[in-house]
C-alpha positions in Angstrom: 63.5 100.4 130.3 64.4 97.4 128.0 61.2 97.4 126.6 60.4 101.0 126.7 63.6 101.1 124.2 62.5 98.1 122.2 58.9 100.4 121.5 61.3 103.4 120.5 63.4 101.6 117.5 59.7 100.1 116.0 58.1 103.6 116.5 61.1 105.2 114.6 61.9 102.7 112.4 58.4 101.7 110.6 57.8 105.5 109.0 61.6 105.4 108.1 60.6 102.0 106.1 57.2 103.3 104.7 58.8 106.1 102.9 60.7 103.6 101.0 58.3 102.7 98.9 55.1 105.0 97.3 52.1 103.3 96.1 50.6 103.5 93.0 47.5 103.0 91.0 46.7 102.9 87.3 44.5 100.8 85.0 45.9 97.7 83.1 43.1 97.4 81.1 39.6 99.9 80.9 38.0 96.9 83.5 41.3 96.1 85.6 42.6 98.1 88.3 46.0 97.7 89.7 47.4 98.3 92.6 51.3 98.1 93.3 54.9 100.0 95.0 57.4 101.3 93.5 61.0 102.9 95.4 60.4 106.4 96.2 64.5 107.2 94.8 63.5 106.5 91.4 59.8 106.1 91.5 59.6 103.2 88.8 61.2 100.2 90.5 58.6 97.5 91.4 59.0 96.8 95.2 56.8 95.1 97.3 53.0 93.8 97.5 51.2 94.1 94.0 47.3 93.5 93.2 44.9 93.4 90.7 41.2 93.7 90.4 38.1 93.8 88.8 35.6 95.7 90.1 36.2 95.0 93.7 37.5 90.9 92.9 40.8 90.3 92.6 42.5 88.6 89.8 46.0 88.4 90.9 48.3 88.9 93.8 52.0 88.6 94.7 54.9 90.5 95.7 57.9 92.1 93.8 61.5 92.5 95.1 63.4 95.2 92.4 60.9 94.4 89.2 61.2 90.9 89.9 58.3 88.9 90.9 59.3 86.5 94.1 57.4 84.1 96.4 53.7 82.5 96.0 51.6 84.4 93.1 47.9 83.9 93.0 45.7 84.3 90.0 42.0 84.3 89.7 39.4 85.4 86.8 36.8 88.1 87.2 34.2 85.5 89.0 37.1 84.7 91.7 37.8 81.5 89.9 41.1 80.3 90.9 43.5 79.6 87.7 46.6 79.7 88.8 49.2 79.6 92.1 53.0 79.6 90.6 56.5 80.4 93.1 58.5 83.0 91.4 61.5 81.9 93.9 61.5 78.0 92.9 60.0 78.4 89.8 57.3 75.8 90.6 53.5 75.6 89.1 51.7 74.3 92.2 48.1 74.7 90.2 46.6 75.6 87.2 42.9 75.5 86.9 41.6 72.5 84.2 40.4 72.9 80.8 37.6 71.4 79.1 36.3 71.7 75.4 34.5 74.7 76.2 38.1 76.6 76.6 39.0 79.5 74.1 42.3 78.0 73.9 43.6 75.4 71.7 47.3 74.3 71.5 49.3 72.9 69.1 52.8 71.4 68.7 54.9 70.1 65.4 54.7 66.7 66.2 53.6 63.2 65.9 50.9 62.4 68.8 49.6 59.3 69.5 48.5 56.9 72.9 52.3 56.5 73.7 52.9 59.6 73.6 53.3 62.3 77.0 52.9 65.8 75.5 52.1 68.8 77.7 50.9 72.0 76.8 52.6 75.3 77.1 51.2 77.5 80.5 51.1 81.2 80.5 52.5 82.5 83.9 49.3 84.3 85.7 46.7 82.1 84.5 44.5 81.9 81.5 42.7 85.4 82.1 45.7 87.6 84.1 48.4 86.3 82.1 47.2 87.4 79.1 45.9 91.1 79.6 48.7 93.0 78.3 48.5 90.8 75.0 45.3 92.2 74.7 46.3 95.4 75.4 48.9 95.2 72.3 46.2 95.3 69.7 43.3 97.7 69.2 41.0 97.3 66.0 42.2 99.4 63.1 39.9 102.8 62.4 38.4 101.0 59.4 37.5 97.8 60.8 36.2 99.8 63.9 32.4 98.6 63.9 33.5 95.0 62.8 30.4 92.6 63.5 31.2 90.0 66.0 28.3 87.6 64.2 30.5 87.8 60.7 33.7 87.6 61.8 35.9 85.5 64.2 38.7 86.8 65.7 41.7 84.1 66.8 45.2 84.9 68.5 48.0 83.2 67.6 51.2 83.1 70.1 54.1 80.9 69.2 56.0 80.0 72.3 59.5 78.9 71.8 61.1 75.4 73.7 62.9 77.8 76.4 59.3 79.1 77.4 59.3 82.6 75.9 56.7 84.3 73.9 58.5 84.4 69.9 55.6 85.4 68.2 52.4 87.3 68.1 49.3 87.4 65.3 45.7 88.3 65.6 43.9 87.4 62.6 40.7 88.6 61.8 38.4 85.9 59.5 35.1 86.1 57.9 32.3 83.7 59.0 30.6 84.1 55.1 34.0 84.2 53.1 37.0 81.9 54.0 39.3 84.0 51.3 38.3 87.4 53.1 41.2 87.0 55.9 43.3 90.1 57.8 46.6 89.3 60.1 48.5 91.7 61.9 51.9 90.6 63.5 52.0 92.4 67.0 55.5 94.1 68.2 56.6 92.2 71.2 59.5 94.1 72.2 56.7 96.2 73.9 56.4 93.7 76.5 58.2 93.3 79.8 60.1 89.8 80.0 58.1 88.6 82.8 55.0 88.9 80.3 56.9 86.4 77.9 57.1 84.0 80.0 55.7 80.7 80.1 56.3 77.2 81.3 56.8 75.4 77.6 54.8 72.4 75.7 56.7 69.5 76.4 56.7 66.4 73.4 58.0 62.9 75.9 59.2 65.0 78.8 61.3 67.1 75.8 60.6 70.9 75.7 59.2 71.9 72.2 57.9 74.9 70.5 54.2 75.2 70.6 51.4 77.6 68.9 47.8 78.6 71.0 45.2 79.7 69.6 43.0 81.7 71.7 39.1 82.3 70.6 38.0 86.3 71.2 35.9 88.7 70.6 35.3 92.9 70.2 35.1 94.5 73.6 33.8 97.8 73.0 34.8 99.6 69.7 38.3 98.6 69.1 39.2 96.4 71.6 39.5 92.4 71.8 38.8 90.5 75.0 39.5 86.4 75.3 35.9 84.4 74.9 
């Protein structure tokens, strides 16, 4: 009877708990899919197990408790790569995938550096391809630069990360490869970001937290998009 009682409360409890949350899907970017739970009371509210993918490999997963991203967090690029493994609850980086001098990212810090010196560069939270789709997102190629030849210009994004780990600035700058004087900036809005997309672990200068700059090669993805090299 004990157990037949025990069977009763899981029967009628699990369908109780299922309807607590409704599961969503939507597009992050035109080649990332996302997958993710929000409360059913107010239908916005981030709850539980959220995924990412491209095509059918996915490129991040984790869980959220009320918007806020808890526990382990895994992030891969579109070849299954892993980049990154952070914990939300300890606020931990336990890996972040190497770079070599093939990256599309540079960094830069306002400071003296020399063979003494123990500077660290500033790490986006969700990798070096998740973490920055919703940058990407931000800009789209004006109508009269749409048709911009990837051969003649160079595209470059420039993110200024502040010593307390937040994003505080946002350019893309559009050069020419034939004319150094023929030069185009725009200055994104970054208020149209969620905090958790401002995030990052900061560039440190001799264990000191310190502003830093990256600069993050791209090119055109389709007609008015940018995508990271």
């Amino acid at each position: 009877m004990k157990n037949l009682f025990f069977l009763l409360i899981i029967l009628l409890s699990g369908p109780v708990f299922a309807q607590d949350v409704v599961q969503h899907e939507s597009k992050l970017t035109p080649i990332i899919k996302e997958t993710y739970n929000v409360l059913k009371s107010d239908n916005k509210t981030l709850q539980g197990q959220y995924a990412a993918y491209y095509k059918k490999q996915l490129v991040a997963a984790g869980k959220y408790d009320k918007n806020a991203r808890i526990g382990y967090w895994t992030f891969f690029d579109i070849h299954g790569k892993l980049m990154q493994r952070y914990n939300y609850n300890d606020r931990t980086l336990n890996y972040e995938a190497p770079e070599d001098t093939t990256s599309s990212f540079r960094y830069m810090i306002d400071q003296n550096i020399d063979t003494t010196t123990r500077a660290t560069k500033p790490v986006r939270l969700g990798g070096r391809y998740f973490g920055y789709l919703r940058y990407l997102n931000l800009f789209k190629l004006p109508g009269e630069l749409v048709g911009l030849n990837d051969n003649l210009y160079a595209i470059t994004i420039e993110l200024l990360v502040s010593p307390g780990g937040r994003l505080a600035d946002y350019k893309v700058h559009i050069q020419s490869r034939m004319d150094k004087d023929e030069n185009q900036t725009f200055n994104m809005n970054i208020n149209l970001l969620k905090d958790e997309d401002k995030m990052f672990l900061p560039a440190t200068y001799n264990h000191v937290p310190v502003s830093a700059t990256i600069f993050i090669r791209c090119h055109l993805s389709g007609k008015d998009r940018i995508e990271i090299d």
